[in-house]
N, C-alpha and C positions, 0 to 999 in steps of 0.2 A: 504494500500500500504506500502510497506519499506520504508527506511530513505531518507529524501530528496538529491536530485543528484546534482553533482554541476552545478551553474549556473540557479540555478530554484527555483523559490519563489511560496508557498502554495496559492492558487487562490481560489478554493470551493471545498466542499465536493458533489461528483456525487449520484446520486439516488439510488446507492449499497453501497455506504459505501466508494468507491473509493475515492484518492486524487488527484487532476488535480495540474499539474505545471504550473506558466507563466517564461516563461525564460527570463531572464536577457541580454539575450547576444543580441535578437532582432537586428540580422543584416538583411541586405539584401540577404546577401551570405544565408541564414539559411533557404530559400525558393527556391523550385524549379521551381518557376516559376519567379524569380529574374529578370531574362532577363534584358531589359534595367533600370531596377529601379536604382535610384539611392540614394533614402530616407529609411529608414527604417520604418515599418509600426508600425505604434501611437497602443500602446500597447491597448487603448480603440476600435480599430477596431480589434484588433486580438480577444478580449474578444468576441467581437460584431459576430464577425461572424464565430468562432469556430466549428465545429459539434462534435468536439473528444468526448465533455458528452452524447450524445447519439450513435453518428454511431461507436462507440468502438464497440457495440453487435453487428457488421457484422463480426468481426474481423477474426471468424472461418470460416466464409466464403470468406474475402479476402486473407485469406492464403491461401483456396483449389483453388479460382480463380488465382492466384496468381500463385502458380505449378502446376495448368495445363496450363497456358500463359509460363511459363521456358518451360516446356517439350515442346510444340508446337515449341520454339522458336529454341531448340536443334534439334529437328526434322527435321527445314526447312535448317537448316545451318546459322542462325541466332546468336548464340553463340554456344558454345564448351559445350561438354558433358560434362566435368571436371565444367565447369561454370553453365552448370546447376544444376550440383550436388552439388554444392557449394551452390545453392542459395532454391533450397529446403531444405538442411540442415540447413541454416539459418533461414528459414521461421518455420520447425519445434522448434528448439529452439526456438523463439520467441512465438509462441504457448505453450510451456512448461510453459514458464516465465507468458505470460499473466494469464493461468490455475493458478499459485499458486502465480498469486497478486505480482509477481517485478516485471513487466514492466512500464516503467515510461512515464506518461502521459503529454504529453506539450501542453498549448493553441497553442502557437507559429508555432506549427506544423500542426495547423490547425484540420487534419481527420486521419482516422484509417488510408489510404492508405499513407498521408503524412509519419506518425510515421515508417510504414512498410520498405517505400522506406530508410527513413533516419537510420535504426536501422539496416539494411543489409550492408547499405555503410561503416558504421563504424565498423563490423564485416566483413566482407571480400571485403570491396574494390571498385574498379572498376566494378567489378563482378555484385555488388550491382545494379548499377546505368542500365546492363543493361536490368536488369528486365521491367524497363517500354519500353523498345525496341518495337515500333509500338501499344502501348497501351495508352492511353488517361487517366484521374481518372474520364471522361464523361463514356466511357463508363466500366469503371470499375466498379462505383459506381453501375450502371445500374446493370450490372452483380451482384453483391455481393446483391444487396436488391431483385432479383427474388431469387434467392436459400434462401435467407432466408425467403419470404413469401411461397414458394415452402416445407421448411421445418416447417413452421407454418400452413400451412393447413395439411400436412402429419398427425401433432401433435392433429390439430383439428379434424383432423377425428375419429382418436381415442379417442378423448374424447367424441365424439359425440356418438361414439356406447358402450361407457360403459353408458355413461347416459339413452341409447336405453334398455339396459338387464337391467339397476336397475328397467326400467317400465314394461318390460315384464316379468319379477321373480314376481312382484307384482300382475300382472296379476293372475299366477298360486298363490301365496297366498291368495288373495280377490276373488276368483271364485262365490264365492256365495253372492255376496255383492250388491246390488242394490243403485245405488243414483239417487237422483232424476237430468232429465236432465233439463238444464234453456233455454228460449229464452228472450231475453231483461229482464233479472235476475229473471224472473217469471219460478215458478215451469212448467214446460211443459209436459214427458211425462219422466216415469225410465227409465234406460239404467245400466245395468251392469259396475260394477267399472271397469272393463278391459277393455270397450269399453271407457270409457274415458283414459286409460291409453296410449291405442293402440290408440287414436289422438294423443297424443303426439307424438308419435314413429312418425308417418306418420309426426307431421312438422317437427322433426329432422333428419328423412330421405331425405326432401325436401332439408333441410341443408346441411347435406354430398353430395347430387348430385350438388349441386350449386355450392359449393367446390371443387368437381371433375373436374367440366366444367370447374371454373374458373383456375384450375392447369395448363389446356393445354393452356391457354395464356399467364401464368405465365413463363412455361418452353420454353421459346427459348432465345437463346445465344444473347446478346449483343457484346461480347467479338469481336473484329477487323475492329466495326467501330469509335473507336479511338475518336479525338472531336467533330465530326460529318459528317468526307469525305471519312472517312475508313483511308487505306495508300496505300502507290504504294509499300513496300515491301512486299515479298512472303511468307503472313501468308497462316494457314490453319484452316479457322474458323470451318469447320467441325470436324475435328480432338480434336480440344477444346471444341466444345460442344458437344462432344461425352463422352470425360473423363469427364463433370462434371456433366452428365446424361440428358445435354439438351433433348431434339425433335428434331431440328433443330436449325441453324443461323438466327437469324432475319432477314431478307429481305432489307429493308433500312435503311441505316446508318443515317439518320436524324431525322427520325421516333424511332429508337431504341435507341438515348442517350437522345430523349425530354419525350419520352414515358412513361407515368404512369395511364395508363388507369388499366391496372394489379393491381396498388395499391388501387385504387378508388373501381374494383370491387371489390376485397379483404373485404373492408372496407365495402360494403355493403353488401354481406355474411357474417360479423360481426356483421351487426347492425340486420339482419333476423334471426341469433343464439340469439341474446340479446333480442329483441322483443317476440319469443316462448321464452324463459325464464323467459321476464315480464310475459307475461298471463299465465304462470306455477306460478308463484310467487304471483301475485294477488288472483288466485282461490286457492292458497293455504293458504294465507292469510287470506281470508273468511273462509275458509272453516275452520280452526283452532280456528276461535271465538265461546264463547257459543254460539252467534245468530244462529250457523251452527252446531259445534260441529260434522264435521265428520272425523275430525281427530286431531289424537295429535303429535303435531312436536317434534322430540327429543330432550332434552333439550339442548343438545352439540351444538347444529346448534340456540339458543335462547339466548337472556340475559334477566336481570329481570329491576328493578326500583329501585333507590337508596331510594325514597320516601314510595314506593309500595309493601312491598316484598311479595305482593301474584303475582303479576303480571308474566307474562312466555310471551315476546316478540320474535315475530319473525322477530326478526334484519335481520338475515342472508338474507331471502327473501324480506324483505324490500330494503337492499342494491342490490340485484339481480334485483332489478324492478328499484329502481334508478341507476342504474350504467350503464342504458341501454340509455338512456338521456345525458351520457358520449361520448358513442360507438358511437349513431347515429350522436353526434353535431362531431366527428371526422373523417366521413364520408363528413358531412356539410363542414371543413376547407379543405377536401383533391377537392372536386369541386370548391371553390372559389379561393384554390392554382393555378387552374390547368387556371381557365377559359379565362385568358388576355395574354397567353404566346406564342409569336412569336417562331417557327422553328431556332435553335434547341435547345439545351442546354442554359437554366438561373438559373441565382443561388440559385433563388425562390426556386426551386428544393431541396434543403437542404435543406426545411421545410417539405418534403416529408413522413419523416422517423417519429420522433413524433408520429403526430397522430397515425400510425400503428400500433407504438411499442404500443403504450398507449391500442390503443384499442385489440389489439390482448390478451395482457397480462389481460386486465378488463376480455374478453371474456372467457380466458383459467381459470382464477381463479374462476369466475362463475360458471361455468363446473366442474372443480376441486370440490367445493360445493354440487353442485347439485346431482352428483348421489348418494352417501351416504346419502343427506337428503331424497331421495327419496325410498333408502333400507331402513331406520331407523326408518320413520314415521308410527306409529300405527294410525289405523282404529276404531274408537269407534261407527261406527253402524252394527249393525249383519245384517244377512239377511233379515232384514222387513225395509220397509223406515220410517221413522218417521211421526206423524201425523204433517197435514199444519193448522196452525193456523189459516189461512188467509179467512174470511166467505167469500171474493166475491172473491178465487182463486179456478178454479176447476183443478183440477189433472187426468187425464186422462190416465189410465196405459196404455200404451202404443198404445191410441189413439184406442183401439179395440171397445169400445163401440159405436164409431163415425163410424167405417169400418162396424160394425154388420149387419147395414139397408141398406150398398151395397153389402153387401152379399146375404141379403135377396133378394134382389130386389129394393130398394126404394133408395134414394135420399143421398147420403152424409152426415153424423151429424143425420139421424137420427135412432130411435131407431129399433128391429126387427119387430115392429108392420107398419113401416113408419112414425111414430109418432115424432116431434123432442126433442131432448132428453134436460132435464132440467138441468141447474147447481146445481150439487148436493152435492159441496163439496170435499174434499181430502179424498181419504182413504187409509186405510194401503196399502200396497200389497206386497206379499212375494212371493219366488221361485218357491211354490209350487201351488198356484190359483192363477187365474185373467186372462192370457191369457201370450201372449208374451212382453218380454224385450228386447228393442235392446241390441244389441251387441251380 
């Protein structure tokens, strides 16, 4: 951030690098919700119940909620077109400023929407103050965290389907590739490396639809049920959730500033992206050991051992499987947030934001990982499977010799003669004999 502003003393450093103010001046006056107070608030609760080090990241989202609440407001007769033009101008500036790191952050002022409100009034006025005209920061806030989880699934989708093409490019590279498939980690029956590949695809396809469904809950308007009664002035919630690409108005105003079911599901389409990424991540992790040896992870995506240096660890995946024990325990805080809360709006609700941010950002850097490890990794078996060690595991390619004797006529498992057939060991089997491969 720039040089300290007057009246404001350095408090922490935020999780970007950002610097938060506590202000000195700590009046009553310096809050807009002052009303009858008459004490000023104990700078130890202003600290205490802050949200600016996190709900700052709505910020691009409470500007666009923000001008399209002015224009709605110009539209009804609600203020002056000169005043709303004033006050989108203001709100862009102030987006300018946040972009290149001067905007000045105060605990004092509590939230993103506080700093908004107070940073317009000091730049043009009267003007300023009437932007919250019929708007509530219940349901502003409301408003400002769907468009951002609204533009975080957008985001996941598309990482979802780059990580989908690095497994089906793979497909067409490994065509000829056979591994052995497992049941309860026991060799079972081959299958074609593409046919494991194309499982993945199918759970992170299951991902994006979850995603999809979960968007149309996501997108509808909060905006004009105010703290929770709506208002008796002549807004037009349509008109506003139209501009900021809603679906529609949400339906009831009580329901719509307590509501966060949207973030709960969120959160769990996060933890089903992080879960297929654990079991992406463990059988790759097997699978990269000498004991397996069917593939070699790019170094870029490993570290080694400061004790060890033959060693080639795969961290990355390691963290991809733990980090998923993150996502889910943030899932876990957003239902115990949720579960004791009376109709409508409590301030619990500030706890909201967190977990989402946390887990969204775990999710997306995951992803971000993921599909370059999965273009980058080399295959170290050719066409034949490798022989099984194991004297009392039998391998079955592709279970054909068990079907043979009901082909023939005779009884399941056993041989063409009727005969049932002995455990006789693992053997090779490659492209070209034995019978068929899934996939």
């Amino acid at each position: 951030m720039s040089g300290r502003h007057a009246g404001e003393i350095p408090w922490r450093a935020a999780t970007d690098g950002g610097i938060f103010f506590a202000s000195t001046r700590n009046k009553v006056t310096d809050k807009p919700w002052g009303g009858v107070f008459r004490e000023a608030t104990d700078r130890r609760v202003e600290r205490f119940t802050e949200s600016i080090s996190f709900d700052r990241r709505l910020a691009e989202q409470d500007i666009a909620g923000s001008k399209a609440h002015a224009r709605m407001l110009a539209d009804v007769g609600l203020i002056t077109a000169e005043e709303c033009l004033r006050i989108t101008q203001g709100l862009d500036e102030i987006g300018r400023e946040i972009a290149e790191e001067r905007f000045p952050f105060r605990v004092g002022l509590e939230d993103i929407h506080m700093h908004f409100e107070r940073a317009l009034i000091e730049r043009i006025g009267d003007a300023g103050r009437k932007l919250h005209t019929a708007r509530s920061r219940n349901d502003q806030v409301a408003t400002d965290f769907r468009l951002w989880v609204r533009d975080a699934i957008d985001s996941l989708l598309v990482s979802l389907r780059r990580l989908q093409a690095a497994f089906v490019e793979r497909c067409e590279r490994d065509w000829d590739c056979i591994l052995p498939g497992y049941t309860h980690l026991q060799r079972a029956q081959p299958v074609l490396a593409a046919h494991y590949w194309l499982a993945y695809c199918e759970k992170f396809e299951r991902d994006r639809e979850r995603l999809l469904d979960c968007r149309k809950r996501v997108n509808l308007c909060p905006l004009g049920s105010a703290a929770l009664a709506g208002t008796s002035l002549p807004v037009d919630r349509v008109s506003t959730a139209r501009a900021l690409g809603f679906a529609a108005p949400t339906a009831n105003s009580l329901d719509s500033v307590s509501d966060r079911d949207f973030a709960a599901e969120f959160l769990f389409c996060l933890s089903m992206i992080a879960v297929h990424l654990s079991h992406w991540a463990e059988e790759w992790i097997l699978w990269s050991t000498c004991e397996f040896n069917f593939l070699r992870l790019p170094q870029g995506f490993c570290t080694g051992s400061s004790i060890m240096p033959q060693k080639i660890n795969p961290d990355v995946l390691e963290l991809i499987r733990g980090k998923t024990a993150r996502v889910i325990g943030s899932l876990q805080q957003m239902l115990v947030l949720l579960k004791g809360l009376p109709l409508a709006y409590n301030r619990d609700l500030q706890e909201d934001k967190p977990p989402v941010f946390d887990a969204c950002d775990t999710v997306g850097s995951c992803l971000e990982l993921a599909a370059p490890l999965v273009a980058q990794a080399e295959r170290t078996l050719g066409p034949r499977l490798p022989r099984c060690n194991d004297p009392h595991g039998v391998f079955d390619p592709a279970g054909h010799p068990a079907e043979d004797g009901t082909r023939s006529g005779g009884p399941f498992g056993s041989g063409g003669d009727g005969t049932r057939l002995p455990p006789d060991g693992f053997a090779a089997c490659d492209l070209s004999g034995g019978g068929p491969v899934a996939g």
